[in-house]
N, C-alpha and C positions, 0 to 999 in steps of 0.2 A: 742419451735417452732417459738413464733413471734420474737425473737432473731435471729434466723435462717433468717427469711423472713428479716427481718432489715438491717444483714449485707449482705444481696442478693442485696435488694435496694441500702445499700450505692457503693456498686462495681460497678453494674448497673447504677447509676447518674457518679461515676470516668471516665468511660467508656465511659460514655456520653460526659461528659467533655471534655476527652482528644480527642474524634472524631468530637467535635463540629467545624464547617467552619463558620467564625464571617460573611463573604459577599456571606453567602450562598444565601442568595433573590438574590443579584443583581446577580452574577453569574448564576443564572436558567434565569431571564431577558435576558442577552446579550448571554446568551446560544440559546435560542429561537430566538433572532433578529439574531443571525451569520447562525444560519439554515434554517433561511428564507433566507438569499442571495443564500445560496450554495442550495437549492431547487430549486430556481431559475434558477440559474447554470446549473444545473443537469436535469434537467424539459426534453428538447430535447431526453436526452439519455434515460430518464426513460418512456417518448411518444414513444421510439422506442423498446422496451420491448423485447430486443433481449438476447438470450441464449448465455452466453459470454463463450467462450471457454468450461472451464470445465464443466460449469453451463447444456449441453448438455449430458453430462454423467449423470451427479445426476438425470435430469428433467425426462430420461430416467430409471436409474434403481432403485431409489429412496433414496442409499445408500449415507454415509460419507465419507469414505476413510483419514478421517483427523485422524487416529490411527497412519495410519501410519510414519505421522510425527510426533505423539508423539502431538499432539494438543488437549488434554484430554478434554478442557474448551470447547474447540469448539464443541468436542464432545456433552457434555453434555448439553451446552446452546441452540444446533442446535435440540436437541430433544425434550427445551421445548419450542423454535418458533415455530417449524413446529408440535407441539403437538403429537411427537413421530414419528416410524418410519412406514413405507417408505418414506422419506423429498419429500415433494410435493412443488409445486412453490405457494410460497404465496409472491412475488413483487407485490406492491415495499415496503412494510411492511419491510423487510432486509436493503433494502434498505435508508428506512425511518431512522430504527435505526439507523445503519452507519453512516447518519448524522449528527443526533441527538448527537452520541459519539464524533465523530470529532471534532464536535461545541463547543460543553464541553470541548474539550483537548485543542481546538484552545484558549476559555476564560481560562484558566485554566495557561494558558503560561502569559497572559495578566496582569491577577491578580497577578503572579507568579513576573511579572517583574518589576510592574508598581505599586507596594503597593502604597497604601494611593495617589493617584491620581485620579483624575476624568476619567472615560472612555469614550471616544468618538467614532464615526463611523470610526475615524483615525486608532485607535485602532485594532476594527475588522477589517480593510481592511489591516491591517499589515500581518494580522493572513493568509489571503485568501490563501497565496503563496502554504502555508504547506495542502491545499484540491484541489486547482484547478491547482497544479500543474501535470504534464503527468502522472507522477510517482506515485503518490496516484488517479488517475483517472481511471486508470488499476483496483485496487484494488475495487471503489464503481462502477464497471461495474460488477462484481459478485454479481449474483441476491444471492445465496448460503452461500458463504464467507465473501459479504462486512462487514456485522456486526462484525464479529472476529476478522477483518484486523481494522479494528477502534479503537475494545474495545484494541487492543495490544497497538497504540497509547496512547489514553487514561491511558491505566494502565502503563505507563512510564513515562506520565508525572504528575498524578496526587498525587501519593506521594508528589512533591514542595509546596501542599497545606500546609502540616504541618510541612513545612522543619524548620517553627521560632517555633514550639511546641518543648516537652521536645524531649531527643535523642532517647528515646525508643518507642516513639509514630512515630515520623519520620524512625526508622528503622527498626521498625516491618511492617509499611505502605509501605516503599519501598522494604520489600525484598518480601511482599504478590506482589503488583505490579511489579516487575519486574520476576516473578515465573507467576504472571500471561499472563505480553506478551511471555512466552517462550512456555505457554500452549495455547495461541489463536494464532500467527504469529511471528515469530521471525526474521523476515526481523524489527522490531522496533528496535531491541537489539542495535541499538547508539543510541536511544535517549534519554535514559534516563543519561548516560553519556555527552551528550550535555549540556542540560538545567543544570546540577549539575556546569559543569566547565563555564559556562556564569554565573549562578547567583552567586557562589562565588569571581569569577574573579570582577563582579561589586562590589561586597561588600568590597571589597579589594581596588580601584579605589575612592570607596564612606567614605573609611578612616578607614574601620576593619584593626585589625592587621596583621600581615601575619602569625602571628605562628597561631591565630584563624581560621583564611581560612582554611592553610592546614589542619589543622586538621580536621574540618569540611568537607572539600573536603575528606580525607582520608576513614572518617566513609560513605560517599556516596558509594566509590569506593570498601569499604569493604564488604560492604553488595550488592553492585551489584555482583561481583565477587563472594559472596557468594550464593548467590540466580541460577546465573547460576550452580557451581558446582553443589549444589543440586539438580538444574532440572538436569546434566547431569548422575549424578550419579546415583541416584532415579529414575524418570521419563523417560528418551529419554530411548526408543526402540531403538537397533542396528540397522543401514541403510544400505541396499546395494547402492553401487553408482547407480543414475539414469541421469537422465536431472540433478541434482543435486549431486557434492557428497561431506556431510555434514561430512566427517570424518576432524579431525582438521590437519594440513600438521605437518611432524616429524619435529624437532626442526634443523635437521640439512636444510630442504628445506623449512625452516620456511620464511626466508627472501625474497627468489629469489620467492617463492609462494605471498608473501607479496605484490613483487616489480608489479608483472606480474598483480595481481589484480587491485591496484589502475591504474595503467595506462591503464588498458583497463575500470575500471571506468568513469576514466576522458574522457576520447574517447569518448564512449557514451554519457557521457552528452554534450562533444561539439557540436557532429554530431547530437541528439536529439533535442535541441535546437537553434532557428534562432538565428540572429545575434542581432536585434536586443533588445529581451529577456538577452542576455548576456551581451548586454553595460549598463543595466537594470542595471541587479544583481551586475554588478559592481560599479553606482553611491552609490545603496545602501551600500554598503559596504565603501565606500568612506564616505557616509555619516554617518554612522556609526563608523566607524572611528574619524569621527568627532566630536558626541555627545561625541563619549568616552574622548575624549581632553580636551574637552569646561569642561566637569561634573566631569572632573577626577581631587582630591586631589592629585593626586601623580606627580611626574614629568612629564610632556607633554610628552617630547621626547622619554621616558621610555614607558608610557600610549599607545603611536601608533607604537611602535615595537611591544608591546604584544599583541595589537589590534589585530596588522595584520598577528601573526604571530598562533594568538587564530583561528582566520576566518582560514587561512590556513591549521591549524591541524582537525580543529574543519569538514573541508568540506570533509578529508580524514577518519575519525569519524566516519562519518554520516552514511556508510557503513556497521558500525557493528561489528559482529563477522565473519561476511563473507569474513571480509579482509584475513583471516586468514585461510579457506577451502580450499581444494584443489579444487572444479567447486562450485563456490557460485553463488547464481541467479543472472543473469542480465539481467533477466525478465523487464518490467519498476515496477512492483509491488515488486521489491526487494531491490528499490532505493527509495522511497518516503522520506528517511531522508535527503535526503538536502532539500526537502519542510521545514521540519520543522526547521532546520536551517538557512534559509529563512524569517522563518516567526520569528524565535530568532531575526535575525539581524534588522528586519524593524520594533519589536514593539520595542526596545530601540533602534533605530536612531529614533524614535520619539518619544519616554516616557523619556529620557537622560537629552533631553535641551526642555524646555519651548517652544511653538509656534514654531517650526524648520517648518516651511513653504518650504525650498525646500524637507526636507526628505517624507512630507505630501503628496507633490506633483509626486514624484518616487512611493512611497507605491501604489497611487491611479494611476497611469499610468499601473505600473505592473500589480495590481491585477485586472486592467482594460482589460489589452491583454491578460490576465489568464482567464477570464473569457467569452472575444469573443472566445476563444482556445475551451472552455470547449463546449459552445453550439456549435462550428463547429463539436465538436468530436462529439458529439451526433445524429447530421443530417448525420453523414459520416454514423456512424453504422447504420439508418434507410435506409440510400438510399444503401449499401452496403446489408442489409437483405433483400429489397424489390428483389435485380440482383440475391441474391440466390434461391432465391422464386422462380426468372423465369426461371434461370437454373435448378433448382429441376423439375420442370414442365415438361422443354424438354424434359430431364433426364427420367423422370419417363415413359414417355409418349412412348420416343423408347421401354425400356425393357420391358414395357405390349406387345410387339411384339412378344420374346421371350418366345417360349411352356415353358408354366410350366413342371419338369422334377420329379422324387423318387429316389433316396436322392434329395436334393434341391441342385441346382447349388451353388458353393462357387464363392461370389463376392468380389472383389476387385475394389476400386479406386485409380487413381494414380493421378497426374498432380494436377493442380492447376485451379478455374474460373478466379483468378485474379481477377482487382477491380473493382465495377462500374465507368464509366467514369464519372462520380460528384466526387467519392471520390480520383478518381485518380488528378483531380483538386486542389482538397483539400492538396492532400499530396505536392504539389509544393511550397505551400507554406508553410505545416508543416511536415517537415521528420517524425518527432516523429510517424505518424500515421502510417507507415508502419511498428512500430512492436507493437502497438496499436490494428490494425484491420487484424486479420489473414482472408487471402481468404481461401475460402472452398477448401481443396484439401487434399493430403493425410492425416495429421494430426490432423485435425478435422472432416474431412470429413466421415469417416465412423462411429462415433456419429452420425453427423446430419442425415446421410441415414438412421439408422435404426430408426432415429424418427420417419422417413416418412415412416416406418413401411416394410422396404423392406425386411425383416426377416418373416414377413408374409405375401409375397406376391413370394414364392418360392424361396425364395435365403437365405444365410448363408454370413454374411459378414467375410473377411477374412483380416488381415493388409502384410503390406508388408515384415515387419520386418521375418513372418511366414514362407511366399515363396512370390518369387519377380515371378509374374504370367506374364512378360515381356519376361521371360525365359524361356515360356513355347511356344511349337507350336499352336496358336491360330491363327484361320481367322478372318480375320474382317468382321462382318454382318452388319452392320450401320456407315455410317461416315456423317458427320454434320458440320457444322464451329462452333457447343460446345465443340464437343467431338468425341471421336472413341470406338465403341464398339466391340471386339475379344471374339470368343466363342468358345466353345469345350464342348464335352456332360458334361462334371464335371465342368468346370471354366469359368466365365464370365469377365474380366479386362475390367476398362472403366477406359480411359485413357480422364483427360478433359482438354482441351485446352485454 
């Protein structure tokens, strides 16, 4: 028996061993210091404690719904925050985590890039791009979801921790994390293909072989591609098309599916993003380019074709597997990998060359306007929940007009309130918030109604997709400069303006 216990110990120390993270202290350190900024950050939106989108349905009927896509982890990790079900709102606790994850992926890239260098605040402000960009801002506004949308991050990029350990410690670690973002969010699924082809692409640059790289590269791409198959073979539940539809396009409309995708990518992020954020992201990359020249053993000329032709493919990447669906999200929560590609390019344009003082200087400009970005978004969604508060008010205040009836009148809403005039300010100068801050109208609107409990207050809400009640012969009983109210002993339509 103590033979038994013995060789239990020695497996258990291997184990140890081979999971061990040599800059695990300092790593938790600048883990905690990068969560303090982005708390910061975030402070606004998390003061304005608003029910983001979906988050309205759950707060309401207290279910998951993430089976559906086959998000098993979410499933199960959402059952031990919320300490089983009915999921009740416990923000900013979710939210907290979210951070917390983020933080850790953002150090995680850092360590990843910048071995054996000392870390500075230059460092983390590299990182900012990949949290306080639009795109991943979407995602930590779910009081619900943000922790799962994180830990997917997280789990793509934390495999690199043991990318210099033996091959079987590194590919047993990425194919659990990359199995794992396909079960918490799989809008991540570039990025763990990102950081693979940057940090062997440096290694290559910094004087490895080329037949080591690829090969090296190859076993990345192996075992990602493996990991998907298995989650799709095993794991994904058959989807019907919805807002989304996750089926992969046939090989013969693979391409022109391909073609249609990225350039309505790239669209969006032009039209998403000011101008100038985009003269930004292009010094960076300039200057990135440049490290790569200065640091690079290999032919210069050679070094800034690959460079730039790395950034190019690498921004078309960033995308995923979605490049490839026939309606992939372009939600902003479906894009957040050029965040992290972002934050790839600004920690080596300043981890590359020693003291690079102009790259120091873009990193901390951007993550500067990223950051005034971030607490605008926050006060938009507070002053945007306060106009719906007042609209719900009116709202409610006409229909206590209306006799209660047996059966209960079927309600519908249609129309839109539109923005508050603060956030309508706000949006002139950032497009991006117009598909950031949805107004209350048919689409989320009858969630929030029945929070306000209008299901027990005589009425049945009904959507429109059901029967379009515009269609029907209704009088109008109430008209107002919010809205118009149309009745008929069965059907109530409030059309809001």
């Amino acid at each position: 028996m103590e033979v038994i216990f013995t060789k239990i110990r020695n497996y258990v120390n291997v184990i140890k061993a081979a999971l061990a993270i040599d800059d695990w202290k300092e790593m938790q350190k600048y883990t905690l210091i990068l969560s303090a900024i982005y708390l910061v950050g975030f402070y606004p939106m998390l003061r304005a404690n608003v029910y983001y989108k979906d988050d309205m349905d759950r707060a309401v009927s207290g279910g998951q719904g993430w089976s559906y896509y086959s998000r098993w982890i979410t499933m199960k990790l959402s059952s031990l925050i919320h300490a089983g079900l009915p999921l009740t709102d416990v923000s900013p606790l979710t939210q907290i985590l979210a951070i917390l994850f983020i933080g850790l992926a953002g150090v995680v890239i850092i360590f990843v890039f910048c071995d054996k260098q000392k870390i500075t605040i230059w460092h983390l402000l590299a990182v900012v791009p990949m949290t306080f960009s639009p795109y991943f801002l979407e995602c930590i506004s779910y009081k619900y979801d943000a922790p799962y949308m994180a830990l997917s991050v997280l789990a793509s990029v934390f495999p690199f921790v043991y990318v210099e350990k033996s091959n079987f410690t590194f590919v047993t670690i990425s194919f659990l994390g990359v199995l794992t973002m396909c079960c918490t969010y799989q809008s991540s699924s570039g990025i763990y293909a990102l950081v693979a082809v940057f940090y062997w692409f440096h290694k290559w640059i910094k004087g490895c072989a080329l037949s080591y790289v690829l090969k090296k590269l190859g076993v990345s791409f192996v075992v990602f591609a493996s990991a998907l198959s298995f989650y799709k073979v095993f794991l994904l539940t058959p989807l019907k098309a919805g807002y989304v539809d996750p089926n992969v396009s046939e090989s013969v409309k693979i391409l022109s599916v391909f073609t249609k995708n990225v350039s309505t990518y790239f669209s969006l992020l032009k039209s998403d993003n000011i101008i100038y954020w985009q003269v930004l992201v292009l010094m960076l990359v300039i200057a990135y380019v440049s490290s790569l020249t200065i640091s690079s053993a290999r032919n210069k000329v050679l070094t800034i074709i690959i460079g730039i032709l790395l950034v190019a493919v690498s921004s078309i990447a960033s995308y995923g597997v979605f490049l490839i669906l026939n309606r992939p999200l372009f939600e902003p929560r479906g894009m957040y990998g050029i965040g992290v590609l972002l934050a790839i390019i600004s920690v080596n344009a300043i981890g590359l060359v020693d003291n690079n003082f102009p790259a120091k200087v873009l990193c901390f400009a951007f993550s500067w306007c990223l950051f005034i970005f971030v607490c605008t978004y926050g006060n938009a969604l507070f002053q945007q929940q306060h106009y719906q508060n007042l609209r719900t008010a009116l709202l409610l205040q006409d229909l206590n007009h209306i006799p209660l009836k047996k059966p209960p009148q079927a309600l519908q809403i249609q129309g839109s309130i539109g923005y508050a005039p603060v956030v309508q300010l706000m949006m002139k100068k950032y497009p991006v918030l117009k598909r950031l801050i949805v107004p209350l109208g048919e689409m989320y609107g009858s969630e929030y109604y029945i929070y306000y409990h209008l299901n027990l207050s005589g009425f049945k809400m009904t959507f429109k997709r059901q029967q379009d009640f515009k269609k029907l012969e209704l009088k109008p009983i109430i008209q107002t400069r919010y809205h118009t109210i149309k009745s008929n002993d069965k059907c109530v339509l409030v059309v809001l303006h």
